[in-house]
CHARMM internal coordinates of N, CA and C (Angstrom, degrees):
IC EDIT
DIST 1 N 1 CA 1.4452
DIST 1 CA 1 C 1.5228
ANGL 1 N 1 CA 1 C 108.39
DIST 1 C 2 N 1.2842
ANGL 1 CA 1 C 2 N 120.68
DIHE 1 N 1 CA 1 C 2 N 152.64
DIST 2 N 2 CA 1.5852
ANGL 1 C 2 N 2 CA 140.09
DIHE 1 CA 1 C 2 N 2 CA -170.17
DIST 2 CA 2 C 1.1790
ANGL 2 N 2 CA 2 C 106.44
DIHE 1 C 2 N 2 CA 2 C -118.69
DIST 2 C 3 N 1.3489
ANGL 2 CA 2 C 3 N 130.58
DIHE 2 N 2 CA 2 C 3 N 142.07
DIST 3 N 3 CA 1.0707
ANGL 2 C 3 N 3 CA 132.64
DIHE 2 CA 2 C 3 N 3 CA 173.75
DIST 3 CA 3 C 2.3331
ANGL 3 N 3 CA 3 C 103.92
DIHE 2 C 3 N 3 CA 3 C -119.83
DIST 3 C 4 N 1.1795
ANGL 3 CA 3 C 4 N 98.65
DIHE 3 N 3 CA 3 C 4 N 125.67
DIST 4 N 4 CA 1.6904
ANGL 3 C 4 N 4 CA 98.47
DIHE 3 CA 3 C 4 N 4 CA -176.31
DIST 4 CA 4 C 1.7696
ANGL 4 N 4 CA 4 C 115.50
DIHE 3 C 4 N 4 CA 4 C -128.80
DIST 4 C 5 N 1.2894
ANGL 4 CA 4 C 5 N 114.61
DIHE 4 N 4 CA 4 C 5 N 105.09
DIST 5 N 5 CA 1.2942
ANGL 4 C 5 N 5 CA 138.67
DIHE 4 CA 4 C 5 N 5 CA 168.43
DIST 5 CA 5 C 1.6526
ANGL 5 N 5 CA 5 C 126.93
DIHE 4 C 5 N 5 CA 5 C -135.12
DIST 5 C 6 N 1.3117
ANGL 5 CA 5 C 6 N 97.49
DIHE 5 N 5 CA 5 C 6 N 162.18
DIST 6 N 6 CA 1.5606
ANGL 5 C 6 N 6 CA 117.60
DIHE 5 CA 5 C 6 N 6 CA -167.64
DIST 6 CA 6 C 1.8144
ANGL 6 N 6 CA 6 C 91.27
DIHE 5 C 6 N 6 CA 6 C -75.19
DIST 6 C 7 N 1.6048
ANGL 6 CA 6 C 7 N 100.54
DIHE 6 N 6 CA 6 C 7 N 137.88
DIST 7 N 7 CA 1.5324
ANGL 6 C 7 N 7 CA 112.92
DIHE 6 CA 6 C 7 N 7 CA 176.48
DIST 7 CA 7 C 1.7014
ANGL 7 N 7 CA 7 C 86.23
DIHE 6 C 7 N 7 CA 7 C -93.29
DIST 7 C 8 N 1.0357
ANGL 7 CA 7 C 8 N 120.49
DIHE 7 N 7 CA 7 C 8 N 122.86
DIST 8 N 8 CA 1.4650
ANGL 7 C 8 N 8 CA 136.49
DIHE 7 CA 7 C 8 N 8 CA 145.37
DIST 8 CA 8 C 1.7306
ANGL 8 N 8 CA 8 C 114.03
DIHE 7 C 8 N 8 CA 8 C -47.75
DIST 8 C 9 N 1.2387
ANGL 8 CA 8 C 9 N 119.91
DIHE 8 N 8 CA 8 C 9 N -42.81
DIST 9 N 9 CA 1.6627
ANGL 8 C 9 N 9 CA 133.16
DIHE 8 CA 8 C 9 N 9 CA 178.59
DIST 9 CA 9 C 1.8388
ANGL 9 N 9 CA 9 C 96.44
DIHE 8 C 9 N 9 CA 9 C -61.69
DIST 9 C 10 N 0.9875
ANGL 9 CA 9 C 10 N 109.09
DIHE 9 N 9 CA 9 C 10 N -35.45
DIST 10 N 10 CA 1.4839
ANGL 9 C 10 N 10 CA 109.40
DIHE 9 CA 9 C 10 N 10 CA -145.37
DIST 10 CA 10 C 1.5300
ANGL 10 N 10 CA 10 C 96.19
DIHE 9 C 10 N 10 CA 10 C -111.04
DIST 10 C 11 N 1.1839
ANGL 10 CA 10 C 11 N 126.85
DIHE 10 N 10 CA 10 C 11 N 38.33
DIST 11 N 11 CA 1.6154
ANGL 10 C 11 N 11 CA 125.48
DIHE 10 CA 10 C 11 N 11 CA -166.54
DIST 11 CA 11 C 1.5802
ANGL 11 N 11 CA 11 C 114.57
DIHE 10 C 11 N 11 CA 11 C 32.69
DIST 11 C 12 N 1.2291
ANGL 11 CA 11 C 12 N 117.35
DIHE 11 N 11 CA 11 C 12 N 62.59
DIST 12 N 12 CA 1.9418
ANGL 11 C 12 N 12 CA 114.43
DIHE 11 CA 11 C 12 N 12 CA 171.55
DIST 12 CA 12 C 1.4465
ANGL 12 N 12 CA 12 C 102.50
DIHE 11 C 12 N 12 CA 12 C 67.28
DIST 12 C 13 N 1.2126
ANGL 12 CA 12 C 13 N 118.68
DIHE 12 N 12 CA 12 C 13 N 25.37
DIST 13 N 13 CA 1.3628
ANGL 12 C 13 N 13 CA 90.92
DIHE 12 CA 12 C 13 N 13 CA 178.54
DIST 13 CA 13 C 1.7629
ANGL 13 N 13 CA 13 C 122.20
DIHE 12 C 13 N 13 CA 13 C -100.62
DIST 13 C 14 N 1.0027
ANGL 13 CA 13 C 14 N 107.15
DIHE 13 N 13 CA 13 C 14 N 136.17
DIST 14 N 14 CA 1.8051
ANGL 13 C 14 N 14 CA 111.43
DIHE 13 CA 13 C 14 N 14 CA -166.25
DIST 14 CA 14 C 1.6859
ANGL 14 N 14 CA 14 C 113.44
DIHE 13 C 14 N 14 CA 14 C -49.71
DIST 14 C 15 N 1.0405
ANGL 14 CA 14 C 15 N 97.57
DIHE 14 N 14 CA 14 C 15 N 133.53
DIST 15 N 15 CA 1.3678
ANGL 14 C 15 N 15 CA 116.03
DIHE 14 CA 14 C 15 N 15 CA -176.14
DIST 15 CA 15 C 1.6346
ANGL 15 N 15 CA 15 C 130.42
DIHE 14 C 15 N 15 CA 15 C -118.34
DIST 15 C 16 N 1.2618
ANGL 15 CA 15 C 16 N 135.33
DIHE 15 N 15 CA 15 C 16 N 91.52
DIST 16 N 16 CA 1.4696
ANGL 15 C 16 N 16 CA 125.53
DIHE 15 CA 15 C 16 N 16 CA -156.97
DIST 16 CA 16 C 2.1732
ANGL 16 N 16 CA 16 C 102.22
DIHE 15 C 16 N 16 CA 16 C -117.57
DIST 16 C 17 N 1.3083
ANGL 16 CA 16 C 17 N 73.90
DIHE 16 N 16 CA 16 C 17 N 114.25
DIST 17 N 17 CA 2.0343
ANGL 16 C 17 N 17 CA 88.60
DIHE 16 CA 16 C 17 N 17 CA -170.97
DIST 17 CA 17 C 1.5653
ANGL 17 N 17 CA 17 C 113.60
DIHE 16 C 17 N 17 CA 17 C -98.35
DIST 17 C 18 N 1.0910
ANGL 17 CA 17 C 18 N 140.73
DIHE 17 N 17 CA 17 C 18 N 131.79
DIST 18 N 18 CA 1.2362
ANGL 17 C 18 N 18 CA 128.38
DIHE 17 CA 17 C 18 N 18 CA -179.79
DIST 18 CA 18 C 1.5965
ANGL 18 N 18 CA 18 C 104.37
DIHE 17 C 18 N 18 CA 18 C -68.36
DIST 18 C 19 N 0.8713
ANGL 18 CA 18 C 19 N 144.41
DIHE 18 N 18 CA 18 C 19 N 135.67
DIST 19 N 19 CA 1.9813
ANGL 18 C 19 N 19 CA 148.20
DIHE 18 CA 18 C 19 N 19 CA -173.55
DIST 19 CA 19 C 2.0840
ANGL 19 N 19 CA 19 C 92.51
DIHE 18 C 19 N 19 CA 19 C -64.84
DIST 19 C 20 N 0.9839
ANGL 19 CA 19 C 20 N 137.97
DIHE 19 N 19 CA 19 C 20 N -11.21
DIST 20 N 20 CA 1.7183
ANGL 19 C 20 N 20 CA 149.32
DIHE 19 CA 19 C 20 N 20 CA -156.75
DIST 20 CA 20 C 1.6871
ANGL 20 N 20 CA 20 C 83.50
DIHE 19 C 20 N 20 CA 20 C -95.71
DIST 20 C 21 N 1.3482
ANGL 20 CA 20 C 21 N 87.83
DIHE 20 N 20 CA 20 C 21 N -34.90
DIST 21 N 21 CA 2.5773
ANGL 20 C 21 N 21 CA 87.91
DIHE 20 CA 20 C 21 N 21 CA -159.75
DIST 21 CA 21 C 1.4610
ANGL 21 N 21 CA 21 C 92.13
DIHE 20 C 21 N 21 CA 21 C -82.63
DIST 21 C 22 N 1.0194
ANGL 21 CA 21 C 22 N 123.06
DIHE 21 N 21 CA 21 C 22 N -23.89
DIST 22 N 22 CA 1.5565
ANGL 21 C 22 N 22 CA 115.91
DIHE 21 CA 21 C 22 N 22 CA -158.43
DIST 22 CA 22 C 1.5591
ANGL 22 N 22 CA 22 C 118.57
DIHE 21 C 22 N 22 CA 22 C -76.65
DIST 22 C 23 N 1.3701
ANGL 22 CA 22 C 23 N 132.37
DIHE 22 N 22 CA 22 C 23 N 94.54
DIST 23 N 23 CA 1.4442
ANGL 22 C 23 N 23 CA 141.58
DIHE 22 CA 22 C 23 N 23 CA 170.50
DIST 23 CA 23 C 1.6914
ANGL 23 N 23 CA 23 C 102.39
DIHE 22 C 23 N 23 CA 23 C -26.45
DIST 23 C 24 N 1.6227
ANGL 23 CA 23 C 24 N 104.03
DIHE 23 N 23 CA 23 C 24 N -74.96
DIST 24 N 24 CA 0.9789
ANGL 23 C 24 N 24 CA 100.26
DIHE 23 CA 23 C 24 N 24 CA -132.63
DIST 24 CA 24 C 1.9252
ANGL 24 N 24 CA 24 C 97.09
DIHE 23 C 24 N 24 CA 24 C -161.52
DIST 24 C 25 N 1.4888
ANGL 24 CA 24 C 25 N 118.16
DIHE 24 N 24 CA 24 C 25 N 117.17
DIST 25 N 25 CA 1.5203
ANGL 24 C 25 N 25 CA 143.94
DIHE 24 CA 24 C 25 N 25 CA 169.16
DIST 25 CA 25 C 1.3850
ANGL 25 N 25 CA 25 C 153.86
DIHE 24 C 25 N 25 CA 25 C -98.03
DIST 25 C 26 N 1.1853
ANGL 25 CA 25 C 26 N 125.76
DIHE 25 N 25 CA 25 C 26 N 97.53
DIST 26 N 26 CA 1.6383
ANGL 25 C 26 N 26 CA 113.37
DIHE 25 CA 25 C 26 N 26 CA -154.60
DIST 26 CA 26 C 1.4109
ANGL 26 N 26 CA 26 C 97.19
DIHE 25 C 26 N 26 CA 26 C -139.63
DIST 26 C 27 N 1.5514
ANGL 26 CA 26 C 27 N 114.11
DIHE 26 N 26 CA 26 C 27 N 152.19
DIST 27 N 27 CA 1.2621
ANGL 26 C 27 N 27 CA 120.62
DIHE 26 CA 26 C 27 N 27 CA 167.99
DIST 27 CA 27 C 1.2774
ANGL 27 N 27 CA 27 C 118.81
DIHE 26 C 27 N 27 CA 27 C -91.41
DIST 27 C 28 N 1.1674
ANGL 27 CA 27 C 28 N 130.07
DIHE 27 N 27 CA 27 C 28 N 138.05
DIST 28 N 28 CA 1.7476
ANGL 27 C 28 N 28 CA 136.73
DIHE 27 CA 27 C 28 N 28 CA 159.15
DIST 28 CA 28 C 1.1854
ANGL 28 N 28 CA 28 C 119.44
DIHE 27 C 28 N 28 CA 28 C -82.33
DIST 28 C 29 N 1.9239
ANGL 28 CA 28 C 29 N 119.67
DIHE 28 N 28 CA 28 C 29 N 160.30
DIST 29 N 29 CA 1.1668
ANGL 28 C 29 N 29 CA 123.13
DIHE 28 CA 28 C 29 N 29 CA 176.15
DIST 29 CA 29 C 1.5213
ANGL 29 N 29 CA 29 C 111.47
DIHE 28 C 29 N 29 CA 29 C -59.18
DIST 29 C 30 N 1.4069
ANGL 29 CA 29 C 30 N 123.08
DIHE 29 N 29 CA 29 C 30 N -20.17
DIST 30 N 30 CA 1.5852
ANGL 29 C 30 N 30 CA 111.36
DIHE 29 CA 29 C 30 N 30 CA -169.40
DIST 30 CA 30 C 1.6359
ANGL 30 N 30 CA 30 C 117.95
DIHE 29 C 30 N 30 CA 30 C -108.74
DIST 30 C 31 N 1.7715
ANGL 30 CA 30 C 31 N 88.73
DIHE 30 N 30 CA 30 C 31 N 19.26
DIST 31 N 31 CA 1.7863
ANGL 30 C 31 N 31 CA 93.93
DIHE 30 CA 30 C 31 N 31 CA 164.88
DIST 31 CA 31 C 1.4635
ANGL 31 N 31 CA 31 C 90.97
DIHE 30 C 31 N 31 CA 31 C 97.09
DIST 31 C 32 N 0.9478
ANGL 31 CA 31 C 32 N 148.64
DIHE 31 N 31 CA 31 C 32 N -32.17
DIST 32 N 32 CA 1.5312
ANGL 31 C 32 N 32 CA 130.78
DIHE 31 CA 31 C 32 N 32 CA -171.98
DIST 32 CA 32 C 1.8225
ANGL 32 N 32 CA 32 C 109.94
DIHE 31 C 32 N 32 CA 32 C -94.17
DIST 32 C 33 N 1.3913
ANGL 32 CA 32 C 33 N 85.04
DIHE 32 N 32 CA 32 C 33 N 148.10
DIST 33 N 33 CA 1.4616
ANGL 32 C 33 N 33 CA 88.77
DIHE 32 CA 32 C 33 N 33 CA 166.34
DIST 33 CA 33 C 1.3320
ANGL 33 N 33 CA 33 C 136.19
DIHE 32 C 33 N 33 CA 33 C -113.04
DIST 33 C 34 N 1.1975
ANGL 33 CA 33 C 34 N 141.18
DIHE 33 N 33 CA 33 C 34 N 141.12
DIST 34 N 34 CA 1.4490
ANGL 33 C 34 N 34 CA 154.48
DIHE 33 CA 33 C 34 N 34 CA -153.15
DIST 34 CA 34 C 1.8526
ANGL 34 N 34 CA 34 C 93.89
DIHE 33 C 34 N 34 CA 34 C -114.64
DIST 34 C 35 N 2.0008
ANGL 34 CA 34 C 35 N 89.36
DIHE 34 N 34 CA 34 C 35 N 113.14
DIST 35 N 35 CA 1.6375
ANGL 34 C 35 N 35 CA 106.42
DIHE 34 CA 34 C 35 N 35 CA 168.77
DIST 35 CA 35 C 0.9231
ANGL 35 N 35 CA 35 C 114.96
DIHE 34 C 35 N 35 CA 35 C -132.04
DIST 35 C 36 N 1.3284
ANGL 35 CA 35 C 36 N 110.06
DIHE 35 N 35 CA 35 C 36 N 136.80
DIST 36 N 36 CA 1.4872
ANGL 35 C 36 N 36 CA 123.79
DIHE 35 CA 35 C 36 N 36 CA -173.49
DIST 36 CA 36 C 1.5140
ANGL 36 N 36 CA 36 C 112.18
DIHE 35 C 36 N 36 CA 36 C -109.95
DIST 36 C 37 N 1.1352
ANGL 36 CA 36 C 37 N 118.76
DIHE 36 N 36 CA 36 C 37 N 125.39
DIST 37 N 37 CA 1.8179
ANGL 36 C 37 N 37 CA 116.34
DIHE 36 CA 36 C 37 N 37 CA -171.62
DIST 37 CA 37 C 1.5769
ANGL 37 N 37 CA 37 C 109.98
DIHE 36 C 37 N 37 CA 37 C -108.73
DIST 37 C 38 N 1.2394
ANGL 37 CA 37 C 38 N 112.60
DIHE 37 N 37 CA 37 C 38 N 161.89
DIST 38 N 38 CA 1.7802
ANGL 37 C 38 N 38 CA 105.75
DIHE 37 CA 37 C 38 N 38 CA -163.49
DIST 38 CA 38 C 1.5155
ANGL 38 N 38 CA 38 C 116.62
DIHE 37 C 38 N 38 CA 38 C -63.83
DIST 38 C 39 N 1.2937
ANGL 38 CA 38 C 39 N 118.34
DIHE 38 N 38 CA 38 C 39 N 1.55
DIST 39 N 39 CA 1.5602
ANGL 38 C 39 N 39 CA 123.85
DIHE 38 CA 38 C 39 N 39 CA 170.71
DIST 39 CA 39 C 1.3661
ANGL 39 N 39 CA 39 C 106.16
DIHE 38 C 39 N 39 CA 39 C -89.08
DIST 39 C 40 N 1.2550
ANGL 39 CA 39 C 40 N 135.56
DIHE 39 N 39 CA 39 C 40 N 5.46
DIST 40 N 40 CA 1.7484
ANGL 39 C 40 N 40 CA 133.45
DIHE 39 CA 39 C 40 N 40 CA 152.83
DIST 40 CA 40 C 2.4922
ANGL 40 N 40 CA 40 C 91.07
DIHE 39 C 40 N 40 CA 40 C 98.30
DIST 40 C 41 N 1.4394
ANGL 40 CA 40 C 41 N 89.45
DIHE 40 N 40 CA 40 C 41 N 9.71
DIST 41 N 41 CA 1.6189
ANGL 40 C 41 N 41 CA 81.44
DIHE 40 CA 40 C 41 N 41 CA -176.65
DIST 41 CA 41 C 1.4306
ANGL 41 N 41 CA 41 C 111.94
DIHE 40 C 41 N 41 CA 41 C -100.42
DIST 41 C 42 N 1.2025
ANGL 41 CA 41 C 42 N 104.00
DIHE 41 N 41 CA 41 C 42 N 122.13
DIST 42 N 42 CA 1.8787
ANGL 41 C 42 N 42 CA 106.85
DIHE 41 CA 41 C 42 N 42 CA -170.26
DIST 42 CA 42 C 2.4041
ANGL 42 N 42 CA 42 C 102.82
DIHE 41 C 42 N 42 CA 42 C -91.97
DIST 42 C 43 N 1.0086
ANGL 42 CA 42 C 43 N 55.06
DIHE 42 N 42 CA 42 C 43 N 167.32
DIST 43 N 43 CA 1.9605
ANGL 42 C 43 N 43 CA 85.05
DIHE 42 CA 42 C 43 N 43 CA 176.52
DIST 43 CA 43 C 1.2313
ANGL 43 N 43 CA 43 C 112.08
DIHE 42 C 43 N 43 CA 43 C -137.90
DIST 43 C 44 N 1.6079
ANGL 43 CA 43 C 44 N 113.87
DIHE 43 N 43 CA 43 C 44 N 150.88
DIST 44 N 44 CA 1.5268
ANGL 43 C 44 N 44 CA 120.75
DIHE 43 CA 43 C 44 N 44 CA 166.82
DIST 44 CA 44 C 1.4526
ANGL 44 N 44 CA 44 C 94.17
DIHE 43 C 44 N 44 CA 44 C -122.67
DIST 44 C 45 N 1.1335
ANGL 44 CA 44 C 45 N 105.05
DIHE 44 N 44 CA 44 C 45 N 144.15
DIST 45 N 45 CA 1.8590
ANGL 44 C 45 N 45 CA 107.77
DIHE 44 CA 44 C 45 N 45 CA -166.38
DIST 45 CA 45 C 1.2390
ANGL 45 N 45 CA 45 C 109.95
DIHE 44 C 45 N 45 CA 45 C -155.87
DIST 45 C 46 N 1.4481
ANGL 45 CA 45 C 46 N 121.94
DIHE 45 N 45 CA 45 C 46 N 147.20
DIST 46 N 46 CA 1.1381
ANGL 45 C 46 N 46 CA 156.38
DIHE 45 CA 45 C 46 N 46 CA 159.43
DIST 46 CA 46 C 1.5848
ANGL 46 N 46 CA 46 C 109.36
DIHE 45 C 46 N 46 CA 46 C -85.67
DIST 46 C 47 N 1.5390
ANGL 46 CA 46 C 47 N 134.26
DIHE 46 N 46 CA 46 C 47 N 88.66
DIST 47 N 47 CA 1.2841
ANGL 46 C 47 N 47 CA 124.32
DIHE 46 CA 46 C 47 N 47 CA 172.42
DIST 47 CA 47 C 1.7051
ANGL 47 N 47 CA 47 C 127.90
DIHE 46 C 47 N 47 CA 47 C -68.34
DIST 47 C 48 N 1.4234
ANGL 47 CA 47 C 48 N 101.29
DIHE 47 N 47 CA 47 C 48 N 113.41
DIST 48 N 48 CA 1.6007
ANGL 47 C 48 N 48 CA 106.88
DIHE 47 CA 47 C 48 N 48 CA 170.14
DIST 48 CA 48 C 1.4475
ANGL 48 N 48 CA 48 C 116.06
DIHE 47 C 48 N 48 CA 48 C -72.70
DIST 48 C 49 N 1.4271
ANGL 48 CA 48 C 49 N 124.58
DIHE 48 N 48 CA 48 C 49 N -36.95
DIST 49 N 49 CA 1.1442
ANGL 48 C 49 N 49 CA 117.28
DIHE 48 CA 48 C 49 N 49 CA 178.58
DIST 49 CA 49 C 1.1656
ANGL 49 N 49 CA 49 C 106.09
DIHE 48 C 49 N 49 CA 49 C 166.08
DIST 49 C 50 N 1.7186
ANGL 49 CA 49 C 50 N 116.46
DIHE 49 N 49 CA 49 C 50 N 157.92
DIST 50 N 50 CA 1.4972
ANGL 49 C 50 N 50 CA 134.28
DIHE 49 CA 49 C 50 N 50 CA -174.66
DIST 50 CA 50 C 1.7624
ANGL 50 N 50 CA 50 C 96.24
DIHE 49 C 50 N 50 CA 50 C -98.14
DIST 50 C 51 N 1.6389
ANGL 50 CA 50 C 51 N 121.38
DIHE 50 N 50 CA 50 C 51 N 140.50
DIST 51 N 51 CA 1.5014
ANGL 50 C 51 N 51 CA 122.19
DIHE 50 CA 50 C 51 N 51 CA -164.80
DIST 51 CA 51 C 1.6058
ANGL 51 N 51 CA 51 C 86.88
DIHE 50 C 51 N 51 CA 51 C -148.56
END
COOR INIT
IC SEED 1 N 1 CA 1 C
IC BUILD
């Protein structure tokens, strides 16, 4: 399974992660979430959807 959302860091730009790469997931007070993938590189994201 894939997970695909807009990186907030990266001006909206779409982002599609395999759910296997992903370290590490948390929600924030302002609705976005902060992911961290096993290469130590985080995202702040808005999720469009799991594929």
């Amino acid at each position: 399974m894939k997970i695909k959302f807009k990186d907030l860091y990266m001006d909206g730009e779409v982002v599609i992660l395999d759910v296997s790469d992903i370290r590490m997931m948390t929600g924030d007070q302002d609705e976005t979430i902060l992911i961290e993938n096993v290469d130590g590189v985080f995202y702040r994201a808005i999720v469009i959807e799991f594929v």
